[in-house]
N, C-alpha and C positions, 0 to 999 in steps of 0.2 A: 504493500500500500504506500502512495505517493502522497501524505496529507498535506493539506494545506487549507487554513482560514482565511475569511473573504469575509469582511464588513460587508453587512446589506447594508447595499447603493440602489437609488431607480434604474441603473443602469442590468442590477442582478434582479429588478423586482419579479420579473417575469420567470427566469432561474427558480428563484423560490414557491411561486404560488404553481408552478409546472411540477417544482420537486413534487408538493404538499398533494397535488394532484395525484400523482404518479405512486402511492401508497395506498396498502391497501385496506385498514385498520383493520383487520377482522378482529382483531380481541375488543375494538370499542369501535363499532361504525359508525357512530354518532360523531367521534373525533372527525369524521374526513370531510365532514364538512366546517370545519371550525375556522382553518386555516391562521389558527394561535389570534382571533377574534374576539373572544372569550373576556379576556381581564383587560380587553381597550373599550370595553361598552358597560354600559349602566342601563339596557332594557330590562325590565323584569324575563324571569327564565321562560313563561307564557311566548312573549315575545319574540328572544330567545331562538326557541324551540320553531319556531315558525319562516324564521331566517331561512334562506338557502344557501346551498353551498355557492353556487353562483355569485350570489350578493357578498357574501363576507369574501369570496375571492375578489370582487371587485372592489371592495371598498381595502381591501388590503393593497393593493395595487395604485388608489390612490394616497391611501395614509404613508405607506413608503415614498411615493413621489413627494407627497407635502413636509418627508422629513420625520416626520410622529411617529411611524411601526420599524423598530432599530433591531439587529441584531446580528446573527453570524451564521455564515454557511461553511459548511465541511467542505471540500472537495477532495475526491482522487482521481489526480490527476484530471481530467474534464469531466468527472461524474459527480456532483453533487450527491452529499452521503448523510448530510447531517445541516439541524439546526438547532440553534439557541436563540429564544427571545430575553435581550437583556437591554434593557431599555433605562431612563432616569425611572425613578419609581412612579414621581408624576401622573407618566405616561399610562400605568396601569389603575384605572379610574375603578374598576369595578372594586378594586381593595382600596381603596384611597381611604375609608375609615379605619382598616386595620392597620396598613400603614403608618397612618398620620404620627401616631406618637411615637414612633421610631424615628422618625422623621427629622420632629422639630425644628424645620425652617432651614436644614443642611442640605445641601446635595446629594443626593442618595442614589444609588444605584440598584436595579433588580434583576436577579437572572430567576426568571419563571417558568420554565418552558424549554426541553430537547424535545427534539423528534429525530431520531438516529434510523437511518434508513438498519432493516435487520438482519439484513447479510453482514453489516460492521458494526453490530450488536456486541459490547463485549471489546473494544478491540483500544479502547481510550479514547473514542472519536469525543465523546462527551467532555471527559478532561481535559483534553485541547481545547475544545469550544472555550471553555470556560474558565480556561490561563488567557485565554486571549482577551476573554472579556474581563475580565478583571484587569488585564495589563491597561486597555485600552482607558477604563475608568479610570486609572489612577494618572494616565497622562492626559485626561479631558478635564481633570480639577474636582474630580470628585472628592468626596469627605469618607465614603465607604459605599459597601455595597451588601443590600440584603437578599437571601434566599430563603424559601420556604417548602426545603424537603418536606416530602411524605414520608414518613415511615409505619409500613403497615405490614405484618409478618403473612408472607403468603402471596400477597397480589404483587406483583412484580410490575404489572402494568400502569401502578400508582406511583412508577419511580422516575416520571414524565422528568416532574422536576427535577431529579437530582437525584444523589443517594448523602445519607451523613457521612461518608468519608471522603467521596469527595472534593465534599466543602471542607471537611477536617483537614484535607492535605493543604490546603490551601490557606490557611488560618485561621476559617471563620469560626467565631467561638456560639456556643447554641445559648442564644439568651431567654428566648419563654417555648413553653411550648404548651399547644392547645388540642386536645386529643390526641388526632394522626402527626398533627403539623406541627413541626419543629421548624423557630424563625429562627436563623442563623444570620449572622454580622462578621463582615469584615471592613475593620477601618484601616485609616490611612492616614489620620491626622490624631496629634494626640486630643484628650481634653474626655474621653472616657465614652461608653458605648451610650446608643443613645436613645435608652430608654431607663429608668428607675428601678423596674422589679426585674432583676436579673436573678433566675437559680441559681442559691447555692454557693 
């Protein structure tokens, strides 16, 4: 395998929503029509639910042209293999009240979101994604960056986001965690993490 990360540019949008296309989700078919559309909207899930894949393709196509849908494509060699949505956290409006008080008024980063083609299932395509994105946050002025693994024993398909190690390889420390979800932090500036009730 020849990898290599590509920032989604308009120039790649089409690259991406072709990739996103070109999968087949049988363990969730509901995902294929998503196209990582999900945590950039604030419709109720009614709503939601009633979407087309068509429409969230399209409107993906223009939010990357507008700059707004950020992230990182795998390649090997001329095959797009993989992606991460990792965007300011801003950008991810459907969490913006869980967010917020992580937040408080810094610059923050989110990585939400692989879709690893799954022939290269397994192979670090994820871990690369996600050295990239982090390198790139911290040369764009960010303050840090937050993820919100799943961790759930058995369902492997809920590992979309991430897995806890690794964000562990990569420093992030696990500051709350809510059932499944474990919100994990990595900073870059000093002045302490940034939220109050940290475990433990």
């Amino acid at each position: 395998m020849k990898l290599s990360i590509e920032r989604l540019t308009p120039n790649l949008a089409k690259t991406y929503v072709d990739y996103v296309d070109g999968l087949s989700f049988e363990h969730e078919p509901r995902w294929s029509s998503c196209f990582c559309r999900w945590y950039h909207t604030e419709c109720s899930i009614e709503e939601w639910q009633k979407r087309t894949a068509a429409e969230n393709r399209q409107e993906a196509l223009e939010e990357i042209a507008r700059g707004n849908m950020r992230g990182y494509l795998a390649f090997d060699q001329d095959k797009c293999i993989g992606w991460c949505n990792a965007n300011n956290a801003q950008q991810f409006v459907r969490l913006r009240s869980h967010l917020e008080p992580f937040i408080e008024g810094r610059k923050i980063g989110c990585v939400i979101c692989f879709i690893i083609h799954p022939e290269y299932r397994g192979r670090g395509v994820a871990r690369q994604l996600l050295a990239r994105a982090i390198e790139d946050f911290k040369n764009d002025g960010y303050d840090g960056v937050l993820a919100l693994p799943v961790e759930m024993e058995g369902d492997r398909q809920k590992m979309y986001r991430g897995t806890l190690a690794m964000y562990r390889e990569q420093g992030f420390q696990l500051i709350e965690e809510h059932d499944s979800v474990r919100v994990m932090f990595l900073e870059f500036v000093e002045g302490g993490l940034p939220h109050e009730n940290i475990p433990g």
